[in-house]
N, C-alpha and C positions, 0 to 999 in steps of 0.2 A: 105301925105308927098311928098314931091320932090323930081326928080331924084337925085341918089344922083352920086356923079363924084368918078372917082378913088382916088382923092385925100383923100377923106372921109374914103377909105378903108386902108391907109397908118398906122394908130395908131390902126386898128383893127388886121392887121398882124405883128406888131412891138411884138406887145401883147402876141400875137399866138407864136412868137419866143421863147419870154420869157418864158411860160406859157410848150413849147417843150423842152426848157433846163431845167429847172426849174425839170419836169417829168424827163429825163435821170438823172442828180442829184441824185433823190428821189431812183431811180432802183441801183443806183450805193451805197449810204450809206445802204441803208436799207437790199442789199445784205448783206454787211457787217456784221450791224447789226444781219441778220439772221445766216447768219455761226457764228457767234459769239458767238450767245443763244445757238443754238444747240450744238455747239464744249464745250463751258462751258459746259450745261447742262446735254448733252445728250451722244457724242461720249465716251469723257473719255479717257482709254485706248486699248478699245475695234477697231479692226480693218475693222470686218465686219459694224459697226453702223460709222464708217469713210467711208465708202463705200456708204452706206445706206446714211449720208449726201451729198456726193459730187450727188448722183442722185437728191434727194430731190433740192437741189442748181442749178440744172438744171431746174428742173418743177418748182421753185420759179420764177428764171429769166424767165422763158417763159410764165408763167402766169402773171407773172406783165409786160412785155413784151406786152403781147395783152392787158391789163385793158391800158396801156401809149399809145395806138395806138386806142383804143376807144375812150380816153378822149383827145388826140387829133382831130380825126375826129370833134365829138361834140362838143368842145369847136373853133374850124375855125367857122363851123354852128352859133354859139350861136352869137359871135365877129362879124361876117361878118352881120348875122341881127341886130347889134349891130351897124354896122359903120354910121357917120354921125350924130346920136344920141346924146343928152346930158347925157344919161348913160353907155355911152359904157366903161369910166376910172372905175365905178364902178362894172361893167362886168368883166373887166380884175383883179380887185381887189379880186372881189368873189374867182375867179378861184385861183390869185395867192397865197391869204390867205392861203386858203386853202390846197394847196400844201405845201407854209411853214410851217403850221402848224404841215403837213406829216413829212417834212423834218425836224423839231425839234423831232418829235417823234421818229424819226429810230439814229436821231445823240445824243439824248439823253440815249439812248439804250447803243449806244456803248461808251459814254462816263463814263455810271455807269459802263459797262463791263471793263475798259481799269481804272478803279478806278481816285474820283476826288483826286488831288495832287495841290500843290502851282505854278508848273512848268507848268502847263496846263492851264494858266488865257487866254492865246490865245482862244484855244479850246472852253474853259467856256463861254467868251467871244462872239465866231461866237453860240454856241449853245441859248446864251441868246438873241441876236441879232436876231434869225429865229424867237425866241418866239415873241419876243417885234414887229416885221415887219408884223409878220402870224395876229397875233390880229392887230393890227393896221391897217391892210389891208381888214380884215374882218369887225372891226365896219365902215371904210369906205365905204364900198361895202352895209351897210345897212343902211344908213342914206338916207333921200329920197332926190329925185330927184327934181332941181330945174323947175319949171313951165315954159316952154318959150311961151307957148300959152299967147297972150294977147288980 
């Protein structure tokens, strides 16, 4: 393969961007999400187990915390041997699918939490949207790659 110029690396870090919001996103519903099950499920009226969550909601945020600072790292890695490439839109696809995918599952969470209603079609709406974009992005990302070798 040929050197490749910085220009190459342009849609590999645009990607990176997206794929970095995309991740803060995912840590900010799914927090949600999590106090949400637990406060449903678990607190109640009890003051000590409201204590016991708001700790718990610390170690959650910081352990998804370093998992969005790992899969960063690795995913610049993955992109940047990625740039230049005729796979690289498909690379970025993997990744992002896959993320929306997360992000329907933590906002689907909170939207049976928050109960579905007629007044919520907005809501309903961006939650069906993750769906239909996370697959969409993922059979993308497996379809093969066209040949340029000729």
């Amino acid at each position: 393969m040929g050197k490749r110029r910085w220009v190459d690396f342009i849609p590999a870090y645009l990607g990176w961007v997206v794929v970095m919001a995309l991740g803060v996103w995912f840590m900010l519903i799914s927090r949600n999400s999590f106090l949400g099950v637990l406060s449903a499920v678990y607190v109640r009226d009890s003051i000590q187990r409201a204590w016991q969550v708001r700790f718990l909601d610390k170690v959650y945020f910081i352990a998804v915390g370093l998992l969005w600072t790992i899969v960063v790292v690795i995913t610049e890695a993955y992109f940047r041997r990625g740039a230049g490439r005729p796979d690289l839109g498909q690379r970025i696809a993997k990744v992002i699918g896959i993320e929306l995918l997360l992000i329907f599952g933590a906002d689907i969470v909170l939207l049976i939490l928050q109960g579905f209603n007629v007044s919520m079609w907005l809501r309903s709406l961006i939650v069906i949207s993750e769906l239909a974009l996370g697959i969409a992005a993922t059979r993308f990302a497996r379809r093969p790659v066209p040949n340029t070798k000729a």
